[in-house]
C-alpha positions in Angstrom: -49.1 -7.2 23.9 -49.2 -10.0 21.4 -47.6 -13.2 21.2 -46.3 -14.8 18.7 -46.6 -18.4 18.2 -44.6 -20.1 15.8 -45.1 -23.8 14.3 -42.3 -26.4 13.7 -42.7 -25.3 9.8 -41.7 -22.1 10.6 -38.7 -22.4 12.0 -36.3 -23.8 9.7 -32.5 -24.9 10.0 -29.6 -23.8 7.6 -26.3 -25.5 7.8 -23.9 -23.4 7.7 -20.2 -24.3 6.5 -16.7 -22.4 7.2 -14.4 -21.7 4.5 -11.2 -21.2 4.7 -9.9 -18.0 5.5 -8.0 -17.8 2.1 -9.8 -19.5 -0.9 -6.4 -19.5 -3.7 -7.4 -18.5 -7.7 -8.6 -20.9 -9.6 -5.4 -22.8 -11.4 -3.7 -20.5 -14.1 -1.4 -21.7 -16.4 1.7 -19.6 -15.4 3.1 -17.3 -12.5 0.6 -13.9 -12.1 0.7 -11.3 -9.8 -1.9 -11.9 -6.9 -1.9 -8.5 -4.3 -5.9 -10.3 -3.0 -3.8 -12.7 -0.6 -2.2 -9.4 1.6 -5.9 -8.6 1.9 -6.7 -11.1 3.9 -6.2 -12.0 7.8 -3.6 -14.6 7.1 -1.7 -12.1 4.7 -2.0 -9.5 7.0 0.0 -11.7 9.4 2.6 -12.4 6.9 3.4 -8.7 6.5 3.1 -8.0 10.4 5.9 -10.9 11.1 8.4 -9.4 8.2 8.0 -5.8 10.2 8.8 -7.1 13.3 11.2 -9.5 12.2 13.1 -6.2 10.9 12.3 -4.5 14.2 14.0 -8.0 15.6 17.4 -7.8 13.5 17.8 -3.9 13.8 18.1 -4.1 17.5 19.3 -7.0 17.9 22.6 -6.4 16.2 25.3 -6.6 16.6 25.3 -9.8 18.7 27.6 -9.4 21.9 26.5 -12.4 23.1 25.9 -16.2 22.4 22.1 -15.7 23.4 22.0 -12.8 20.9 23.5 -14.8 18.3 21.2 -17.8 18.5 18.0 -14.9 18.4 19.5 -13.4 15.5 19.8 -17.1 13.9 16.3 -17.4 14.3 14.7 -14.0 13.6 16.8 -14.1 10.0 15.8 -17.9 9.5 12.3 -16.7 10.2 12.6 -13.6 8.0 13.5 -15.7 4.8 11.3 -18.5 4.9 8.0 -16.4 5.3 10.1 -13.5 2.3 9.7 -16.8 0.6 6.1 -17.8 1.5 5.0 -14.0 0.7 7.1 -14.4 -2.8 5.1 -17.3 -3.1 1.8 -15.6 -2.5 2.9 -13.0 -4.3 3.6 -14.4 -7.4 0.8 -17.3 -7.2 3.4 -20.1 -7.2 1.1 -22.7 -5.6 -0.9 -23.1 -8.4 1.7 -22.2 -11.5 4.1 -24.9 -10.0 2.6 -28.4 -10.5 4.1 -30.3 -8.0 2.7 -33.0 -4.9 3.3 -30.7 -2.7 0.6 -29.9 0.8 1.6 -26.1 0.6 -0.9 -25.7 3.4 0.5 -28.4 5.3 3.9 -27.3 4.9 3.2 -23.5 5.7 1.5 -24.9 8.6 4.5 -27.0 9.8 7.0 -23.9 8.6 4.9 -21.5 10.6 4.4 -23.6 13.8 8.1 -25.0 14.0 9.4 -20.9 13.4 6.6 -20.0 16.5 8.5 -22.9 18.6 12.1 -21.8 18.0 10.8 -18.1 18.8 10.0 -18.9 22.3 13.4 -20.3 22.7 15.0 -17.8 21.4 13.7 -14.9 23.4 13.8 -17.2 26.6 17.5 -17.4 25.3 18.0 -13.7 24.6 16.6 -12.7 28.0 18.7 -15.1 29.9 21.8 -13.8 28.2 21.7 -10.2 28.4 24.5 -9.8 30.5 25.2 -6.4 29.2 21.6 -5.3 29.7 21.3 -2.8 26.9 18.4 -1.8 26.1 18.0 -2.4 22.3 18.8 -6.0 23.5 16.0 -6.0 25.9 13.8 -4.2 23.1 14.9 -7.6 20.5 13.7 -9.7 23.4 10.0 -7.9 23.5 9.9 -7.5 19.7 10.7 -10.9 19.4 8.2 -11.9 22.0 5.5 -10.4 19.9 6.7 -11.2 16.6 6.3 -15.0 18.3 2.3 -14.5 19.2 2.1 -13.4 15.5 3.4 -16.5 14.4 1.5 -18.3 16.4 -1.4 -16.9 15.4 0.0 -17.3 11.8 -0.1 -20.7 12.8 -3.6 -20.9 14.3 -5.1 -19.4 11.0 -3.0 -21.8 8.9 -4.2 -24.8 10.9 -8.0 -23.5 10.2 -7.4 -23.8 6.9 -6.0 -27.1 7.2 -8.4 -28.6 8.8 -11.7 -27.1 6.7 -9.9 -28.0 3.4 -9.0 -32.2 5.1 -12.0 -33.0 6.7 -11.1 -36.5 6.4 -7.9 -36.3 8.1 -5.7 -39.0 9.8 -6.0 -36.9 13.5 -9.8 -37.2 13.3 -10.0 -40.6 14.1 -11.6 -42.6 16.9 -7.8 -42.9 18.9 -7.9 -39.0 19.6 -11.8 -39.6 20.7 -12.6 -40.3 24.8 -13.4 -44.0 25.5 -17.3 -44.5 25.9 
């Protein structure tokens, strides 16, 4: 058997870098169709929370019950903002609409305040099923996974975030341990 041996010029470091999990087209001048996004993990997400949203309303209604009603509130509130986002996607509205706007930011804070008010809504709609049916109960486990969708909706969007601000306001030395 042989060994190898292997000098400090030999061995030689690469850097690597992370990009975001979405990188958006180049800016265009106007609104253009843009299926590339629903390819991605992100977009795959999107479409996974609009099916289980519908999963959400369809047994989930009629609402019987306060609970019920405040889960249905949600699951439709949820089910139009992140139509919207897909339209958005969709239809490359970031870059056709020239406006100071963080979209990424405020997807991120869309996506992470919808996974919040998820969890209290099914806590909600399992406290109140008085009735116990069982398309109620079926809402509640729906809506429990259509909240770890959006909360990984969330952690995906916060990736982003972070690799496209390096530089950001939480990275400072206040959020660092004391020597």
């Amino acid at each position: 058997m042989m060994a190898e041996t292997h000098t400090k010029s030999d061995v030689s470091t690469t850097s690597t870098t992370t990009s975001p999990t979405y990188a958006a087209p180049q800016k265009s001048s106007g609104i253009s169709l843009c299926l590339q996004y629903f390819k991605t993990g992100p977009g795959i997400v999107k479409l996974v929370e609009l099916f289980l949203g519908i999963l959400c309303m369809a047994c989930a209604a009629p609402a019987w019950t306060k609970g019920t009603h405040w889960f249905l509130f949600v699951v439709v509130t949820a089910f139009v903002s992140t139509s919207i986002w897909c339209f958005v996607y969709l239809l490359n509205l970031r870059n056709a609409i020239n406006l100071p706007i963080d979209w990424l930011l405020t997807e991120l804070f869309n996506t992470a305040i919808t996974t919040l008010l998820y969890l209290i809504a099914v806590i909600v709609q399992f406290c109140s099923i008085e009735l116990a049916t069982q398309r109620n109960i079926a809402a509640g486990v729906f809506g429990v996974f259509n909240m770890l969708t959006y909360a990984i909706g969330s952690f995906y969007l916060y990736r982003d975030w972070k690799d496209s601000h390096p530089h950001s306001s939480f990275s400072g030395s206040v959020l660092k341990g004391n020597p």
